[in-house]
VEXTI-85769 format. One record per residue (C-alpha): residue in three letters; x, y, z. Coordinates in Angstrom, 1 decimal. Each point is the difference from the previous one (the first is absolute). Layout:
REM VEXTI-85769
+-----+--------+--------+--------+
! res !     c1 !     c2 !     c3 !
+-----+--------+--------+--------+
! ALA !      X !      Y !      Z !
...
+-----+--------+--------+--------+
REM end
This chain:
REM VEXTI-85769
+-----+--------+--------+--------+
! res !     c1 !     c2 !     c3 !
+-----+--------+--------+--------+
! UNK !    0.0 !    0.0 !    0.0 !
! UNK !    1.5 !    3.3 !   -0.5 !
! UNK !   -0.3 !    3.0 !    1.8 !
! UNK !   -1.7 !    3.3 !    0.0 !
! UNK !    1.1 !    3.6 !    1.3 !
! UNK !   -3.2 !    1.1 !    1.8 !
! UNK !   -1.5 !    4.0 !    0.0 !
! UNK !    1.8 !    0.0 !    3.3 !
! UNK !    3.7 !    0.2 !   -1.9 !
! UNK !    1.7 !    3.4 !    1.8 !
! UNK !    2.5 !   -0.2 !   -3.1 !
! UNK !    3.2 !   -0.3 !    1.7 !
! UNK !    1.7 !   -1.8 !   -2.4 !
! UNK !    1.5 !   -2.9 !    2.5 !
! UNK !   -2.0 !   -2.6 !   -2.2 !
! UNK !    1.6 !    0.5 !   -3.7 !
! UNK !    3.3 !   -0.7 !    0.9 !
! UNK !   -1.2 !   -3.2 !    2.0 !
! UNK !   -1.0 !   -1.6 !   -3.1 !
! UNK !    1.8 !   -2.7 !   -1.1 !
! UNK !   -2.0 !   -0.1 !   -3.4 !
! UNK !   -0.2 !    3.3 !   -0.2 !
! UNK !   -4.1 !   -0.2 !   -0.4 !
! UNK !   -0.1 !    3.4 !    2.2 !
! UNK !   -0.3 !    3.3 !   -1.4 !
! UNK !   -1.7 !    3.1 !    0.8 !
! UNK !   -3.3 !    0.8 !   -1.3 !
! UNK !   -2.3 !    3.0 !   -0.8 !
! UNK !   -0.2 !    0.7 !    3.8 !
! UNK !    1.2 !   -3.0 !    1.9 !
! UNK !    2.3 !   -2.8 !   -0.7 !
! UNK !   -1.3 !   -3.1 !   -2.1 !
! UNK !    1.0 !   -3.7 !   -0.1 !
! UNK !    0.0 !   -1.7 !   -3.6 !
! UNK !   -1.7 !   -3.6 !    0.7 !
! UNK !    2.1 !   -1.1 !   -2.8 !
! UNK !    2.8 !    0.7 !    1.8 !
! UNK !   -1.1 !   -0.6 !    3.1 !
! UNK !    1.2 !   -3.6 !    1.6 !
! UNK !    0.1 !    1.1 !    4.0 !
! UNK !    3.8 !   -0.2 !   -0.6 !
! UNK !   -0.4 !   -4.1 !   -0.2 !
! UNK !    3.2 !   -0.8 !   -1.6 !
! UNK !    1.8 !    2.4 !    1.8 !
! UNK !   -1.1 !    0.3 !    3.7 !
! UNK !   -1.9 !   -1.4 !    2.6 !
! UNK !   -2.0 !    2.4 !    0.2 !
! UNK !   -1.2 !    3.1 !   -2.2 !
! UNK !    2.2 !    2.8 !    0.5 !
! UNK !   -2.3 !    2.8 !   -0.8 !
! UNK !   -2.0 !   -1.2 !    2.9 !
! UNK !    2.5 !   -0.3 !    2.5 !
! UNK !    1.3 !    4.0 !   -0.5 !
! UNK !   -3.9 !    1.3 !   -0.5 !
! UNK !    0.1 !    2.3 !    2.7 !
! UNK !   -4.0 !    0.3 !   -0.3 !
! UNK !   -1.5 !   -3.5 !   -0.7 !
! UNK !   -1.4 !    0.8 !   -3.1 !
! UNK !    1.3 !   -2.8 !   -2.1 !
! UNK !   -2.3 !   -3.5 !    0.0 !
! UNK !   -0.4 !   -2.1 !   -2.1 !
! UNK !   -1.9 !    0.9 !   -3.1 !
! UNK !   -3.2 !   -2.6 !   -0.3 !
! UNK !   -0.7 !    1.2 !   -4.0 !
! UNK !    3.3 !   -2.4 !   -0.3 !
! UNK !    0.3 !   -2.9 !    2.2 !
! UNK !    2.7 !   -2.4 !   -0.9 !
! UNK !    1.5 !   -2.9 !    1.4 !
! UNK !    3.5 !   -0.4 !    1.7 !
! UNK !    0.6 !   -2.6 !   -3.3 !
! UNK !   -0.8 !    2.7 !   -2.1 !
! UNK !    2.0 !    3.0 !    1.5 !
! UNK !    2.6 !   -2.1 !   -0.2 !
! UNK !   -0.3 !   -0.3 !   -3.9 !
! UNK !   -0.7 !    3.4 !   -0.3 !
! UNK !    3.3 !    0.5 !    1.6 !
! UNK !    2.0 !   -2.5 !   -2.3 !
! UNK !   -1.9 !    1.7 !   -2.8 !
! UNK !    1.1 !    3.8 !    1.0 !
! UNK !    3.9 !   -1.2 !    0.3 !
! UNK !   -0.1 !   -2.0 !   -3.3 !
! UNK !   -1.0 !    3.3 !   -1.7 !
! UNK !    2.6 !    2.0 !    2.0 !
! UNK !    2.7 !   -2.1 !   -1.6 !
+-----+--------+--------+--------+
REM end
C-alpha cells in the first residue's frame, strides 16, 4: 500500500529527502506522494522513512492503493531495474 501526505502537511520539507524512491515532491500547496513510486521504503528499510521524520502524523497509508508486502517488493525490484 503506499502512502499519502494528508491536508495536515506543515511543508517542512524533512520528508523529500527521506525518500528512498524519490516518490516525494512538493505540490501545489502541500507535499505529494506518487503511489507509483511509493513502496513504504520496502526494499530499503524496515520501516518507511517519511513516517519516521513526520513531525506532524500526517502520513498513512493511502487506502485508493492498497498493496501487498509481495507487491511493494516488486515494485521496488521494478524501480531499481529502471535506475540501472
Amino acid at each position: 500500500m503506499a502512502l499519502i501526505i494528508t491536508d495536515e502537511c506543515i511543508n517542512c520539507d524533512v520528508c523529500e529527502p527521506e525518500c528512498p524512491n524519490d516518490a516525494i515532491s512538493q505540490g501545489d500547496t502541500i507535499y505529494e506522494i506518487d503511489p507509483d513510486k511509493c513502496t513504504e521504503c520496502v526494499g530499503h528499510y524496515d520501516t518507511p522513512q517519511c513516517v519516521e521524520v513526520c513531525p506532524v502524523d500526517c502520513i498513512p497509508k493511502d487506502l485508493a492503493h492498497v498493496e501487498s508486502n509481495a507487491q511493494l517488493q516488486a515494485k521496488y525490484e521494478r524501480l531499481m531495474a529502471a535506475k540501472k
